[in-house]
C-alpha positions as a LaTeX table, in Angstrom:
\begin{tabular}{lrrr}
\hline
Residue & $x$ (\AA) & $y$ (\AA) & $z$ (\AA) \\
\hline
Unk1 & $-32.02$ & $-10.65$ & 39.36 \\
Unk2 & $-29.39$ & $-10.73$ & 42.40 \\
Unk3 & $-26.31$ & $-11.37$ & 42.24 \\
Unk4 & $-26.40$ & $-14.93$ & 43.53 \\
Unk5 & $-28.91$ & $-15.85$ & 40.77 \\
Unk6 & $-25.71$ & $-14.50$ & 38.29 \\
Unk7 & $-23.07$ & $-16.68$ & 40.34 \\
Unk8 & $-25.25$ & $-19.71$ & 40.14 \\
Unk9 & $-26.08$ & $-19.28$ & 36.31 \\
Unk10 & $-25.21$ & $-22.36$ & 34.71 \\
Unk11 & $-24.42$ & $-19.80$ & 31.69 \\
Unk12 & $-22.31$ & $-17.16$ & 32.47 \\
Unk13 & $-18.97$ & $-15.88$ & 31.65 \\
Unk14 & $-16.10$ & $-14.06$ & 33.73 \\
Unk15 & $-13.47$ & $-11.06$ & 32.38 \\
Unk16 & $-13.67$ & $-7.85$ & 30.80 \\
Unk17 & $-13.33$ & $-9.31$ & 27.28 \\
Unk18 & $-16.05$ & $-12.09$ & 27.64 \\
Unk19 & $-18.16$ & $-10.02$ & 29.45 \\
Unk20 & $-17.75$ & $-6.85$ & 26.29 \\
Unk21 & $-18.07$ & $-9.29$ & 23.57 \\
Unk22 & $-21.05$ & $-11.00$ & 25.21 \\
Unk23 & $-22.66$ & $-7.58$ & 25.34 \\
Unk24 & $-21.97$ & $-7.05$ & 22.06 \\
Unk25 & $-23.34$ & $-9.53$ & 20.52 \\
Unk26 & $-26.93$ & $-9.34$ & 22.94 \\
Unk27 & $-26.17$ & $-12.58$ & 24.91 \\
Unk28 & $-25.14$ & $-10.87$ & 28.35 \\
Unk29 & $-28.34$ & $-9.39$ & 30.00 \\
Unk30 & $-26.64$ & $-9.05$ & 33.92 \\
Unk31 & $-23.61$ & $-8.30$ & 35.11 \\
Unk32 & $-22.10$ & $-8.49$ & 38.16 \\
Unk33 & $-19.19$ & $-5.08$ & 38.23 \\
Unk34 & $-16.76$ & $-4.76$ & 41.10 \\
Unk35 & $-16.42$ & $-1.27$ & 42.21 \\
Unk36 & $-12.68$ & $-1.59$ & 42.58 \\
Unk37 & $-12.26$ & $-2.22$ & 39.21 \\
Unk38 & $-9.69$ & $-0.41$ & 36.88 \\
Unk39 & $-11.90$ & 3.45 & 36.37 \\
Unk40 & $-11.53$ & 3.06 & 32.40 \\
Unk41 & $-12.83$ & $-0.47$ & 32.47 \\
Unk42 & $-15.54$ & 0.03 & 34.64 \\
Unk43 & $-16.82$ & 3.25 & 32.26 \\
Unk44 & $-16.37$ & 1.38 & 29.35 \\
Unk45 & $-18.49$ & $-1.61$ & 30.89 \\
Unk46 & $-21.19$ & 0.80 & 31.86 \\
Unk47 & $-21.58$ & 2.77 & 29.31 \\
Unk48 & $-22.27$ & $-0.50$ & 27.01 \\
Unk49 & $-24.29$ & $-1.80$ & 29.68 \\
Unk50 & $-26.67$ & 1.60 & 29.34 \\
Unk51 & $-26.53$ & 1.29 & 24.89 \\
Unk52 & $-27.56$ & $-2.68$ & 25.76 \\
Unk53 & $-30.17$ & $-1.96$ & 28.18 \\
Unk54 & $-28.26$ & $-4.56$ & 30.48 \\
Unk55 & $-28.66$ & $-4.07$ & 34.20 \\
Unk56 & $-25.84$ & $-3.84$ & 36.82 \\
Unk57 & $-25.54$ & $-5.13$ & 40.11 \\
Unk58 & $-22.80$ & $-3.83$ & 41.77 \\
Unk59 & $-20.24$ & $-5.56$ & 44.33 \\
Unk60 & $-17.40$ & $-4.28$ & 46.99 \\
Unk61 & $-14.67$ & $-5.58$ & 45.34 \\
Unk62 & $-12.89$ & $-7.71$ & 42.82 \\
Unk63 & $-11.67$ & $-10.42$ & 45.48 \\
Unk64 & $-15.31$ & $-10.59$ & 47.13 \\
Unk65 & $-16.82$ & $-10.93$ & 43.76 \\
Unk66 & $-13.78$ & $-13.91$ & 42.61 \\
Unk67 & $-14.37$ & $-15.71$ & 46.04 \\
Unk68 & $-18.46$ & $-15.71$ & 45.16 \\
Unk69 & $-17.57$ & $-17.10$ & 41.91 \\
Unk70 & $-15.73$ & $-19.72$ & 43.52 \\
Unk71 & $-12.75$ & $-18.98$ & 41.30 \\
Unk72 & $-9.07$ & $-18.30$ & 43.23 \\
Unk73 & $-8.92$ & $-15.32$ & 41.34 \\
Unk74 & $-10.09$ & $-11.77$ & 41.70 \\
Unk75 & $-12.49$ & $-10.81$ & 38.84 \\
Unk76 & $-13.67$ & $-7.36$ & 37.96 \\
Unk77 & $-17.08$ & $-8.39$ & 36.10 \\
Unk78 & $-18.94$ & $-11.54$ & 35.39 \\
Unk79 & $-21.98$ & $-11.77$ & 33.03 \\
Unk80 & $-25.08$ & $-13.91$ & 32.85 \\
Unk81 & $-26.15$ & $-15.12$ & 29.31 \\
Unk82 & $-29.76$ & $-14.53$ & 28.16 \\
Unk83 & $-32.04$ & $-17.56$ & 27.91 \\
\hline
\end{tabular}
């Protein structure tokens, strides 16, 4: 999966906390992580991306990865849900 297959899910979710949670629970499968993100946020993303088996695609930074999404935001991580 690349990362405009995640930005044109019609399932996903955007944010630390969705993103977590939908890892958690086994319904995130990709995630898009900015590289500028927050060190602490991005190693606690990772690491449950690696106990999840969930792959990563990385991008340069948190306003690239908002302006993909099409949101006026920046965004540190956005997941696609499982099908």
């Amino acid at each position: 999966m690349e990362l405009v297959d995640i930005i044109n899910a019609p399932d996903r979710v955007t944010g630390y906390k969705q993103v977590m949670r939908g890892l958690r629970e086994g319904t995130v499968g990709v995630i898009a992580l900015a590289d500028d993100t927050d060190k602490t946020i991005k190693t606690q993303i990772v690491k449950e991306c690696k106990a999840r088996a969930a792959n990563i695609i990385r991008v340069k930074s948190k306003v690239e990865l908002g302006e993909k999404c099409g949101i006026e935001v920046s965004c540190a991580v956005i997941g696609c849900i499982k099908r």
